[in-house]
mmJSON file of the N, C-alpha and C atoms, coordinates in Angstrom:
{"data_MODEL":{"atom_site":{
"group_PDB":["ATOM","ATOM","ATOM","ATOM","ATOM","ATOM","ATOM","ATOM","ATOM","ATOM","ATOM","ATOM","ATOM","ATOM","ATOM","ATOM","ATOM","ATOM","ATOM","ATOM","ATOM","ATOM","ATOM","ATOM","ATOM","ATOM","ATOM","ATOM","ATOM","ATOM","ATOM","ATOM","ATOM","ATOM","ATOM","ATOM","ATOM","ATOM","ATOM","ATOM","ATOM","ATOM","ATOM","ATOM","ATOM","ATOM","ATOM","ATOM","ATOM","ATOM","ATOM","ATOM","ATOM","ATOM","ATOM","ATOM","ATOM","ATOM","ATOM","ATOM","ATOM","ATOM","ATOM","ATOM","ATOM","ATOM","ATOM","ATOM","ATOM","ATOM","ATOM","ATOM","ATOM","ATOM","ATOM","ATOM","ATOM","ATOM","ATOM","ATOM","ATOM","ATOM","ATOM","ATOM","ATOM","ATOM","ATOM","ATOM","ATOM","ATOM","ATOM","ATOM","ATOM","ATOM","ATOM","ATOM","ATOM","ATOM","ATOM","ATOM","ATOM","ATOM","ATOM","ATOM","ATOM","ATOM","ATOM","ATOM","ATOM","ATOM","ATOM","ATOM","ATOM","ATOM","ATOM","ATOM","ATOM","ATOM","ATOM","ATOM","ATOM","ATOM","ATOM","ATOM","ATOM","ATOM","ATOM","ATOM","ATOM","ATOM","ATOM","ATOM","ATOM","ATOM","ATOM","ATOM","ATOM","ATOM","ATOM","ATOM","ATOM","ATOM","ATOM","ATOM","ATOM","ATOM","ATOM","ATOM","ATOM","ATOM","ATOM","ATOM","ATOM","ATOM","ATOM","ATOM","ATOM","ATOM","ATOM","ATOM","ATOM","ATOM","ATOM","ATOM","ATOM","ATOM","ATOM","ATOM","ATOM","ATOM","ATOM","ATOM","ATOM","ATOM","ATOM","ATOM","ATOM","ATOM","ATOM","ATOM","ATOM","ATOM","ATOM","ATOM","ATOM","ATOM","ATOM","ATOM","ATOM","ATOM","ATOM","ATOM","ATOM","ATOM","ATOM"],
"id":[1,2,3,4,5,6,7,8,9,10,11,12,13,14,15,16,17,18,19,20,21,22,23,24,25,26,27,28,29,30,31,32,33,34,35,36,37,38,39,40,41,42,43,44,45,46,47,48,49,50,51,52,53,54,55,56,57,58,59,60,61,62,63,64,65,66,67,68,69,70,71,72,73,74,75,76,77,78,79,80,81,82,83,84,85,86,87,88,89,90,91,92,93,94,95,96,97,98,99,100,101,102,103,104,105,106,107,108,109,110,111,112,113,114,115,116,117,118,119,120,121,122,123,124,125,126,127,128,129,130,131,132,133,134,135,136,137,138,139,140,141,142,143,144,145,146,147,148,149,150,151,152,153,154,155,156,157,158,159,160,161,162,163,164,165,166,167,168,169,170,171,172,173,174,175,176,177,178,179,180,181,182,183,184,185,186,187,188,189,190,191,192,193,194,195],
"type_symbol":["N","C","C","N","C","C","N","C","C","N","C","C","N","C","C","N","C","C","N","C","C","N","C","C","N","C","C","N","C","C","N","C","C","N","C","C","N","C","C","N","C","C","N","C","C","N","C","C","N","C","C","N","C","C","N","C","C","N","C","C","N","C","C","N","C","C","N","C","C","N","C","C","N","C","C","N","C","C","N","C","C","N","C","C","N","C","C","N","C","C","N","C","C","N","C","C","N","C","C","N","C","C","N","C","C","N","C","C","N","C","C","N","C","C","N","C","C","N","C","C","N","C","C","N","C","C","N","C","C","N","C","C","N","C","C","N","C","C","N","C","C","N","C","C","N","C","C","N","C","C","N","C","C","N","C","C","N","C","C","N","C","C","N","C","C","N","C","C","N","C","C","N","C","C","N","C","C","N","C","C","N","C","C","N","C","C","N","C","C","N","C","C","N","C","C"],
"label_atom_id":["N","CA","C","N","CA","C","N","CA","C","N","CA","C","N","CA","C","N","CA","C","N","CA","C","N","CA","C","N","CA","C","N","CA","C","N","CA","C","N","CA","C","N","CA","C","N","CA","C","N","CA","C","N","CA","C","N","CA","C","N","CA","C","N","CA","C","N","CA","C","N","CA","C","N","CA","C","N","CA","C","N","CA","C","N","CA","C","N","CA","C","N","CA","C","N","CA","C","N","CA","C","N","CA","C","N","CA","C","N","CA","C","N","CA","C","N","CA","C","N","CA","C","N","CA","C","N","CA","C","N","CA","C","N","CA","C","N","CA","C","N","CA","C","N","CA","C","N","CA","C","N","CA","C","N","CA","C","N","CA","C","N","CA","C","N","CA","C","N","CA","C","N","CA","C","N","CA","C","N","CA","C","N","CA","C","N","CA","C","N","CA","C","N","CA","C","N","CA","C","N","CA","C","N","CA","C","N","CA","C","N","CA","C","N","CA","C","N","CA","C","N","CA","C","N","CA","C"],
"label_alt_id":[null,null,null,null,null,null,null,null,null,null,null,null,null,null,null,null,null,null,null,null,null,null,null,null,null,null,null,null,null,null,null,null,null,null,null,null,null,null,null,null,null,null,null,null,null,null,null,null,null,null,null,null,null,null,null,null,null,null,null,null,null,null,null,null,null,null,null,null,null,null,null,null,null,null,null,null,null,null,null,null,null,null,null,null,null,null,null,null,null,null,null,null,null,null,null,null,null,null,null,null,null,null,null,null,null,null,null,null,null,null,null,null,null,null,null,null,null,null,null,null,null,null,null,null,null,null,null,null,null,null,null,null,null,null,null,null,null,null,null,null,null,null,null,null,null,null,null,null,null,null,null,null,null,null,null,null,null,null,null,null,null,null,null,null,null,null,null,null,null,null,null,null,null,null,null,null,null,null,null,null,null,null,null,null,null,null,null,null,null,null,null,null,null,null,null],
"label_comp_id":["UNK","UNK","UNK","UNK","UNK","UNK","UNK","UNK","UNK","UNK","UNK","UNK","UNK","UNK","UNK","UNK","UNK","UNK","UNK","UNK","UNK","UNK","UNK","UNK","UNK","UNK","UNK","UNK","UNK","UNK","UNK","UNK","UNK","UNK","UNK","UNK","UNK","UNK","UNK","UNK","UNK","UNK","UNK","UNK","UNK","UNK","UNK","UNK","UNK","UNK","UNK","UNK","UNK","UNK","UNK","UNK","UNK","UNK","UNK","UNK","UNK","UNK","UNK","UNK","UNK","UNK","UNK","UNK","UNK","UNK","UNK","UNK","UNK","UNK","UNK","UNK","UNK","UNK","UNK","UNK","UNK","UNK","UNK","UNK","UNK","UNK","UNK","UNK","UNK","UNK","UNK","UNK","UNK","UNK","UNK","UNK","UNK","UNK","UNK","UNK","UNK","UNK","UNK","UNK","UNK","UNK","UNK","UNK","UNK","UNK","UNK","UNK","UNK","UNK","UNK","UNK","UNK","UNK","UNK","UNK","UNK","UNK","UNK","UNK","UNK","UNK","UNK","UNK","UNK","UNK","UNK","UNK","UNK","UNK","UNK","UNK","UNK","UNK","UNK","UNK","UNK","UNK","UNK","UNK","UNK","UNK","UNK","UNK","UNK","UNK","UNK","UNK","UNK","UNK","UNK","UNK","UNK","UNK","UNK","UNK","UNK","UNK","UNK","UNK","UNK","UNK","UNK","UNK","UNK","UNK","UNK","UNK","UNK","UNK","UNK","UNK","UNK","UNK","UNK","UNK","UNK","UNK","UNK","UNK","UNK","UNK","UNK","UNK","UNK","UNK","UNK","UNK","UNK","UNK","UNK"],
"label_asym_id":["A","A","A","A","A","A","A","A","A","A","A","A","A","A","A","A","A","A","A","A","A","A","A","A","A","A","A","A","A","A","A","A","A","A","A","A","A","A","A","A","A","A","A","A","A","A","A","A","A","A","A","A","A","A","A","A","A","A","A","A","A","A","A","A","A","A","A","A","A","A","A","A","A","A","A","A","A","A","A","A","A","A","A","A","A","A","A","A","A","A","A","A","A","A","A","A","A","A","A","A","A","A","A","A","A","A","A","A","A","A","A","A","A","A","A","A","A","A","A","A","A","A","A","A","A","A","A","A","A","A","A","A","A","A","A","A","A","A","A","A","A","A","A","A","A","A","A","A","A","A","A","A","A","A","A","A","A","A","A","A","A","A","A","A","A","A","A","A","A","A","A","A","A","A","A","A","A","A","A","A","A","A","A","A","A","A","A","A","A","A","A","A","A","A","A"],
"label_entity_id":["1","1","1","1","1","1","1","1","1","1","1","1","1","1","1","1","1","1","1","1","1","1","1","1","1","1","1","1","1","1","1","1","1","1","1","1","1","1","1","1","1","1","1","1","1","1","1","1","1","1","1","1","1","1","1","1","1","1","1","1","1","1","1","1","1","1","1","1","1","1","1","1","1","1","1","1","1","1","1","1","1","1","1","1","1","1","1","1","1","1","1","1","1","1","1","1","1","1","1","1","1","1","1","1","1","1","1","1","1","1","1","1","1","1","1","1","1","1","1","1","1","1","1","1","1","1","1","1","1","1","1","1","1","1","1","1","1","1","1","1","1","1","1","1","1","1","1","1","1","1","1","1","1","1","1","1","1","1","1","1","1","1","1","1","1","1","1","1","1","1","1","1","1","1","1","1","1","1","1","1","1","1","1","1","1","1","1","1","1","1","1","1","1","1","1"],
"label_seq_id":[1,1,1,2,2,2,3,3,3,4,4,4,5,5,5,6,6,6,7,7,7,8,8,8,9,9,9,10,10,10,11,11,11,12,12,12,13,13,13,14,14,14,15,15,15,16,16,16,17,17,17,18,18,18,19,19,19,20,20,20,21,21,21,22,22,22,23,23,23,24,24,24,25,25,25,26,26,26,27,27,27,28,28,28,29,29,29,30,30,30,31,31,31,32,32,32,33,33,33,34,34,34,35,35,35,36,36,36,37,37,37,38,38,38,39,39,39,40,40,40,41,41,41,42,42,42,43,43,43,44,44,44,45,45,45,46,46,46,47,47,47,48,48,48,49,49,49,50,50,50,51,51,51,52,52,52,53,53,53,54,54,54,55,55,55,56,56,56,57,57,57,58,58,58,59,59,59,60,60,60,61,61,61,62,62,62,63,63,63,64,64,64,65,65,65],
"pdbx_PDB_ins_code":[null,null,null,null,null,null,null,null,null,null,null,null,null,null,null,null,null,null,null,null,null,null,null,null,null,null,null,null,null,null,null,null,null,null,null,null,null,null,null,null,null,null,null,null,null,null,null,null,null,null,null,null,null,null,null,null,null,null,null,null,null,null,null,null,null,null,null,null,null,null,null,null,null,null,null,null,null,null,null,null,null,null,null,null,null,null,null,null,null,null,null,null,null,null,null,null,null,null,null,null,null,null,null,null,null,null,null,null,null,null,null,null,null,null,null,null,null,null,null,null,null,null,null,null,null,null,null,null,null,null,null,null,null,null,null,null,null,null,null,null,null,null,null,null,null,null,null,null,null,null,null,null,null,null,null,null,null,null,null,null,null,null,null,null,null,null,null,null,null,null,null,null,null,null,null,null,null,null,null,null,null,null,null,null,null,null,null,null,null,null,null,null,null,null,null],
"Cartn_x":[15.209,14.498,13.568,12.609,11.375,11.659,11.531,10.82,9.672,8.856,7.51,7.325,6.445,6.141,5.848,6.356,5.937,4.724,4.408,3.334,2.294,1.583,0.892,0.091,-0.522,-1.278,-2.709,-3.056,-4.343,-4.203,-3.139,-2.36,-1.933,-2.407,-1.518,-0.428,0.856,1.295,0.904,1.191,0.967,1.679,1.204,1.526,1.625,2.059,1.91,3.7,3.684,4.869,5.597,6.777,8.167,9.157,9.001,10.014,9.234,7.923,7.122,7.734,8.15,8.119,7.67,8.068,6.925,6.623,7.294,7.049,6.681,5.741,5.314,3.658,2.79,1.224,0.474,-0.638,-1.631,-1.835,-2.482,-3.091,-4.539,-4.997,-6.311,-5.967,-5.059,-4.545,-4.536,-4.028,-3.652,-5.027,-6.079,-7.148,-7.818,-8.61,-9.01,-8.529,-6.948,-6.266,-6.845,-6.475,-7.429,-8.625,-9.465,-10.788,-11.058,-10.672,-10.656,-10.486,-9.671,-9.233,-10.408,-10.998,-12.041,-13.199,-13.32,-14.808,-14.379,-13.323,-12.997,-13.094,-13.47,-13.489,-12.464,-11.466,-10.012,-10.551,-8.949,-9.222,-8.55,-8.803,-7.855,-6.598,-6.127,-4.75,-4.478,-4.831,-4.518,-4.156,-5.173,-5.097,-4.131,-4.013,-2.847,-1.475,-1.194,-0.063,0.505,-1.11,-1.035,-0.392,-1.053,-0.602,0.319,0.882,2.449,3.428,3.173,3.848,4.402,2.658,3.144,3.913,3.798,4.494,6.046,6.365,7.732,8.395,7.33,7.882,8.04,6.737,6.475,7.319,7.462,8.332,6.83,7.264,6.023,4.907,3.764,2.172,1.774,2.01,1.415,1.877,3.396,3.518,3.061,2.483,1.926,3.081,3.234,4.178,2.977],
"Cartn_y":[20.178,18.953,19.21,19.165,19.394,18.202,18.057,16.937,17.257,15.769,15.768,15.273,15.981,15.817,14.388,13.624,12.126,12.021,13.271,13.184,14.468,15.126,15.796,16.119,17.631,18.074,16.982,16.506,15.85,14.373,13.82,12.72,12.828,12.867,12.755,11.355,12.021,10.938,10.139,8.397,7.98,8.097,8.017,8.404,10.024,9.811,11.903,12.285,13.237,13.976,13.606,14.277,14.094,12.825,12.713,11.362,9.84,9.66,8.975,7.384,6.55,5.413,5.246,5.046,5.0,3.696,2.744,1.417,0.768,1.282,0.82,1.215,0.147,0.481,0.056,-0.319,-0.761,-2.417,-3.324,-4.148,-3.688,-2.881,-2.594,-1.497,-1.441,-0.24,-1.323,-2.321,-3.884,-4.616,-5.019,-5.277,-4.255,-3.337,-2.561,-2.467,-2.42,-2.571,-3.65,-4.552,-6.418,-5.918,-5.595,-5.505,-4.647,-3.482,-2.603,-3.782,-4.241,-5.42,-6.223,-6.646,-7.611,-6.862,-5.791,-4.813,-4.664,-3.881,-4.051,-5.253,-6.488,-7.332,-8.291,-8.003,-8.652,-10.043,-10.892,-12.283,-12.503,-13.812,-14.072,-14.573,-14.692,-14.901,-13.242,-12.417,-11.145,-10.659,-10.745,-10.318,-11.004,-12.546,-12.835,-12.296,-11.537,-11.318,-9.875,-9.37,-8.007,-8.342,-8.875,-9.873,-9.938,-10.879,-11.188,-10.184,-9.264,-7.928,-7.252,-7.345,-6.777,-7.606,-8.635,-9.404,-9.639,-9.099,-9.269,-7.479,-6.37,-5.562,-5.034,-5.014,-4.66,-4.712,-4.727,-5.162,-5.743,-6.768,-7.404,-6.566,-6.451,-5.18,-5.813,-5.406,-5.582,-6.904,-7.271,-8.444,-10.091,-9.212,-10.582,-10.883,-11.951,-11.805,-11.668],
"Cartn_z":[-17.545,-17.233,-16.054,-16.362,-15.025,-14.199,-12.67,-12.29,-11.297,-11.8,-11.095,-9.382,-8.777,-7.523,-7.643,-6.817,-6.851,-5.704,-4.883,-4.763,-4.329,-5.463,-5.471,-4.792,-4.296,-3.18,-3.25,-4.441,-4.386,-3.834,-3.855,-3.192,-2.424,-0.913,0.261,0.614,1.206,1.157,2.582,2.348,3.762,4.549,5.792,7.056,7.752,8.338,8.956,9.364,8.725,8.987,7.804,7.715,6.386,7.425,8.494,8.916,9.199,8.383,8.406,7.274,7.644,6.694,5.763,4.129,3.677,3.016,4.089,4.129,4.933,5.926,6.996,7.039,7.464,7.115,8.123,8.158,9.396,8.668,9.844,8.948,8.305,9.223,8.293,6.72,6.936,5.36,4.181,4.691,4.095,3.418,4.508,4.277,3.334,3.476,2.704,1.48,0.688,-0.432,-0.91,0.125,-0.918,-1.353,-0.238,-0.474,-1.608,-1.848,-2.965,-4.332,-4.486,-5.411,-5.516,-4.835,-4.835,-5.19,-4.734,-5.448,-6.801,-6.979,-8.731,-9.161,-9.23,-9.659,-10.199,-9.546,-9.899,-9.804,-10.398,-10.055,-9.269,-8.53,-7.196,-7.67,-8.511,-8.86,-9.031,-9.563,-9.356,-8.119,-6.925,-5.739,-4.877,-5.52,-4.715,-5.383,-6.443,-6.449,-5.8,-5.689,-5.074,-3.579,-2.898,-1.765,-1.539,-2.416,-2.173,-2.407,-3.221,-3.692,-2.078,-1.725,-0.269,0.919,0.923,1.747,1.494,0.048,0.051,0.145,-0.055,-0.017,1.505,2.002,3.565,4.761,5.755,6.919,7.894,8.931,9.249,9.842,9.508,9.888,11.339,12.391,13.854,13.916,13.88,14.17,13.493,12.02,11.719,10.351,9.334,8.405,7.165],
"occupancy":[1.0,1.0,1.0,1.0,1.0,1.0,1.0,1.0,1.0,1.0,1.0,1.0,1.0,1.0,1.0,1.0,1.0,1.0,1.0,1.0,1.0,1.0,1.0,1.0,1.0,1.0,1.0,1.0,1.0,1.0,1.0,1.0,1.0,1.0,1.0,1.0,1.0,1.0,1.0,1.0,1.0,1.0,1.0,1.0,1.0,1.0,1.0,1.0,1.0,1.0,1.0,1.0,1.0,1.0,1.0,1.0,1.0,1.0,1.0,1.0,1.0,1.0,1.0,1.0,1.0,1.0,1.0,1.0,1.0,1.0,1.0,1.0,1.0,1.0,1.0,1.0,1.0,1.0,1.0,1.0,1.0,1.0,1.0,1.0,1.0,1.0,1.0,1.0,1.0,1.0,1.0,1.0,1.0,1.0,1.0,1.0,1.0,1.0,1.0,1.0,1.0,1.0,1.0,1.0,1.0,1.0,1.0,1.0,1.0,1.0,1.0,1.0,1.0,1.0,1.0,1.0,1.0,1.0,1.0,1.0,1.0,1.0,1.0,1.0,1.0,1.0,1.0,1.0,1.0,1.0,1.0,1.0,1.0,1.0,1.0,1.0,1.0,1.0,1.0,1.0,1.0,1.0,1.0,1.0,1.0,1.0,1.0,1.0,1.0,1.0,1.0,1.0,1.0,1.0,1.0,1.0,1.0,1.0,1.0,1.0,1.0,1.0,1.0,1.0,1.0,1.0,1.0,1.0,1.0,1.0,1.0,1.0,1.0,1.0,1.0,1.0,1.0,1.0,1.0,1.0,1.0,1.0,1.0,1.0,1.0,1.0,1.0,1.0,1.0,1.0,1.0,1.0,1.0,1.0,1.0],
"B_iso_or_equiv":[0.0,0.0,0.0,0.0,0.0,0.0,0.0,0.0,0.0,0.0,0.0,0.0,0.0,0.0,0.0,0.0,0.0,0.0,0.0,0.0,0.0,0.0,0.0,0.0,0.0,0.0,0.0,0.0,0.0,0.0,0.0,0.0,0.0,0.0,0.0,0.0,0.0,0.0,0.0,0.0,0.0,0.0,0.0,0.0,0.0,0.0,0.0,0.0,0.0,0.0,0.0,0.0,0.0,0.0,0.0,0.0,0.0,0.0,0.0,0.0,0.0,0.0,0.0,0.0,0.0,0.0,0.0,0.0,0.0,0.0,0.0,0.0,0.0,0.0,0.0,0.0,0.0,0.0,0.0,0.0,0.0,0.0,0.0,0.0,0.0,0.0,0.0,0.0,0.0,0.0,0.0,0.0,0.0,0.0,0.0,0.0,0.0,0.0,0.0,0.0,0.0,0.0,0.0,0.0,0.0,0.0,0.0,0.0,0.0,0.0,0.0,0.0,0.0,0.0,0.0,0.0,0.0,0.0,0.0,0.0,0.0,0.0,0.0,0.0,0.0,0.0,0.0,0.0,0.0,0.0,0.0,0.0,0.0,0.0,0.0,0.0,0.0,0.0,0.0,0.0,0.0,0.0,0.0,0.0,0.0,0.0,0.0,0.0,0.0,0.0,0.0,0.0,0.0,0.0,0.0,0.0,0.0,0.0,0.0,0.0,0.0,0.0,0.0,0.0,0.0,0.0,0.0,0.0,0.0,0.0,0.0,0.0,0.0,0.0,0.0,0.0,0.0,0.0,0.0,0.0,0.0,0.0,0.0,0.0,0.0,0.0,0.0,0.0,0.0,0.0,0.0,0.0,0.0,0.0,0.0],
"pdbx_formal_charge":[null,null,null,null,null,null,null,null,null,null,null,null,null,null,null,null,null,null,null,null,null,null,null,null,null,null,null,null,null,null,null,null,null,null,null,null,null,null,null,null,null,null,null,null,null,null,null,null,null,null,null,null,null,null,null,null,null,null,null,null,null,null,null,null,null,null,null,null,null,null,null,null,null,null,null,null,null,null,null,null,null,null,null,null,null,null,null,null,null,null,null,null,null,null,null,null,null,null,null,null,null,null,null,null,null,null,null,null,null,null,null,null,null,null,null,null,null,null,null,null,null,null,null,null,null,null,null,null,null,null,null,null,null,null,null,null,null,null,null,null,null,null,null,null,null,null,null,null,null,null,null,null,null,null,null,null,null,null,null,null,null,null,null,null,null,null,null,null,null,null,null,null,null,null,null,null,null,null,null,null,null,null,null,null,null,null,null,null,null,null,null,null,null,null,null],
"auth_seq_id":[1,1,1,2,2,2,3,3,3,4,4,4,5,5,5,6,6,6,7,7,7,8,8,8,9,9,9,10,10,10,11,11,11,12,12,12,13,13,13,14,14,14,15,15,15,16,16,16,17,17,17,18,18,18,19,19,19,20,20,20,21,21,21,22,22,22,23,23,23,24,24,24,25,25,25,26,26,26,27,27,27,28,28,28,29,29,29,30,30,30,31,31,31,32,32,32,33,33,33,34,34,34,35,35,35,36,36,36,37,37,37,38,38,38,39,39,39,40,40,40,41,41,41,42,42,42,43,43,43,44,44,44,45,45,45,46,46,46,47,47,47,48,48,48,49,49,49,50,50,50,51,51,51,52,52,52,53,53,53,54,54,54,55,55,55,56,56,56,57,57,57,58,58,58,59,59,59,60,60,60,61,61,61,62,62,62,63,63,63,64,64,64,65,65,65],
"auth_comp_id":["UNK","UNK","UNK","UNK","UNK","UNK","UNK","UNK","UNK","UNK","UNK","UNK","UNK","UNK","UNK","UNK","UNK","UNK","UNK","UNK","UNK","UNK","UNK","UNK","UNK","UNK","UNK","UNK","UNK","UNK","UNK","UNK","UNK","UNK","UNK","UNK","UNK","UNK","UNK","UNK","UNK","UNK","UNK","UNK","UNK","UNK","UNK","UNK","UNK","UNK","UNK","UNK","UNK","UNK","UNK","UNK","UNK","UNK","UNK","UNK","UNK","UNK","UNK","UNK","UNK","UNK","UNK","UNK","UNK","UNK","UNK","UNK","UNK","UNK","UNK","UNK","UNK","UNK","UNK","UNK","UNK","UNK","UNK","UNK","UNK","UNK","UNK","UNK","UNK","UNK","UNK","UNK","UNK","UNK","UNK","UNK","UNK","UNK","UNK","UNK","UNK","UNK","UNK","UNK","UNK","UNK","UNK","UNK","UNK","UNK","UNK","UNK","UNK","UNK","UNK","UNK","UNK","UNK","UNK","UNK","UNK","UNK","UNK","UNK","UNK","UNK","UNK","UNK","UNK","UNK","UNK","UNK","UNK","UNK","UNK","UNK","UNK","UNK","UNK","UNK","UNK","UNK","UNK","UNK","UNK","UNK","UNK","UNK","UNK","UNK","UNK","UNK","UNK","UNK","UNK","UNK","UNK","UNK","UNK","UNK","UNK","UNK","UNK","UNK","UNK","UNK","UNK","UNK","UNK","UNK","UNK","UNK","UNK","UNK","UNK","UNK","UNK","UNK","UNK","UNK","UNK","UNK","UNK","UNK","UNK","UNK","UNK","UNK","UNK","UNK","UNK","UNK","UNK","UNK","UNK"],
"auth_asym_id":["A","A","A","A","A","A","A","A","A","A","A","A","A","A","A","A","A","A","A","A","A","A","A","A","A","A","A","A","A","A","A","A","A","A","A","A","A","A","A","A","A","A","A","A","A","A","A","A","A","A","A","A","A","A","A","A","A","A","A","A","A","A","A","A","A","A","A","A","A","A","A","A","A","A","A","A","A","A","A","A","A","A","A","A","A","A","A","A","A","A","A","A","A","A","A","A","A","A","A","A","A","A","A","A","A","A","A","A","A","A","A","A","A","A","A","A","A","A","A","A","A","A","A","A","A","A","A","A","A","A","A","A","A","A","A","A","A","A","A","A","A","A","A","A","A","A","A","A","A","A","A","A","A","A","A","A","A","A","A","A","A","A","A","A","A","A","A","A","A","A","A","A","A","A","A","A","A","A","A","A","A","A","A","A","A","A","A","A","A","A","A","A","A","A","A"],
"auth_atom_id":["N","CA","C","N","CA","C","N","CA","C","N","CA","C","N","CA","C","N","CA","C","N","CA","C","N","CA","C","N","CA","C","N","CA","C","N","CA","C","N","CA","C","N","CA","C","N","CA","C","N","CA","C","N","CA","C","N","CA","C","N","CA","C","N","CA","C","N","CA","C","N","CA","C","N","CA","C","N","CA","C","N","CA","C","N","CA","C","N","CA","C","N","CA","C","N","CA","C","N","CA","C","N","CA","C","N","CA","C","N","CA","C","N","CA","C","N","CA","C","N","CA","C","N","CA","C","N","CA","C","N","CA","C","N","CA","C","N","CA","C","N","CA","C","N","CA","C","N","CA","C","N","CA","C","N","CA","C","N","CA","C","N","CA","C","N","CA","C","N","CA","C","N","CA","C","N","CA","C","N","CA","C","N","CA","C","N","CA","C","N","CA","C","N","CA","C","N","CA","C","N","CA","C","N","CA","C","N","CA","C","N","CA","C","N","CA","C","N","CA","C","N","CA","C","N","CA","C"],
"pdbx_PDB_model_num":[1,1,1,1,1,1,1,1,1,1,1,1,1,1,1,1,1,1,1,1,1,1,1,1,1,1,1,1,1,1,1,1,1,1,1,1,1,1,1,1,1,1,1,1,1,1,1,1,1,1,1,1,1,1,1,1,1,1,1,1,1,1,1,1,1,1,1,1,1,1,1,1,1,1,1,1,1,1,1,1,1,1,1,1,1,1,1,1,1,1,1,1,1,1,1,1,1,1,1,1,1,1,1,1,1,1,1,1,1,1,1,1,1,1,1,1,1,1,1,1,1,1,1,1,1,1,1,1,1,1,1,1,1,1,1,1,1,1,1,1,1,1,1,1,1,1,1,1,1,1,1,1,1,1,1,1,1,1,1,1,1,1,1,1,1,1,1,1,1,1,1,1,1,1,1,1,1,1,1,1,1,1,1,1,1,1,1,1,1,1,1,1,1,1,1]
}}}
């Protein structure tokens, strides 16, 4: 049974180092994700579920919820 790199040299993972969270982000990492969403042309019921995805997965980003 092979298994696959869950994340490949062409995919860095986030943050820096191997003891890095990989549930912990910036708010601007946050912003930019929406925004990406909104250039693709999502709908805002889309983006808000992206949203909320993150707000229930996240731990609070610089203090904000």
């Amino acid at each position: 049974m092979r298994i696959m790199n869950p994340n490949p040299p062409s995919t860095p993972a986030i943050g820096s180092g191997d003891d890095a969270n990989p549930l912990s982000t910036t708010l601007i990492f946050v912003f930019e994700f929406l925004i990406e969403l909104n250039a693709a042309r999502k709908s805002y019921s889309m983006i808000n579920v992206h949203r909320l995805m993150l707000s229930r997965t996240l731990p609070l980003v610089e203090a904000i919820p």
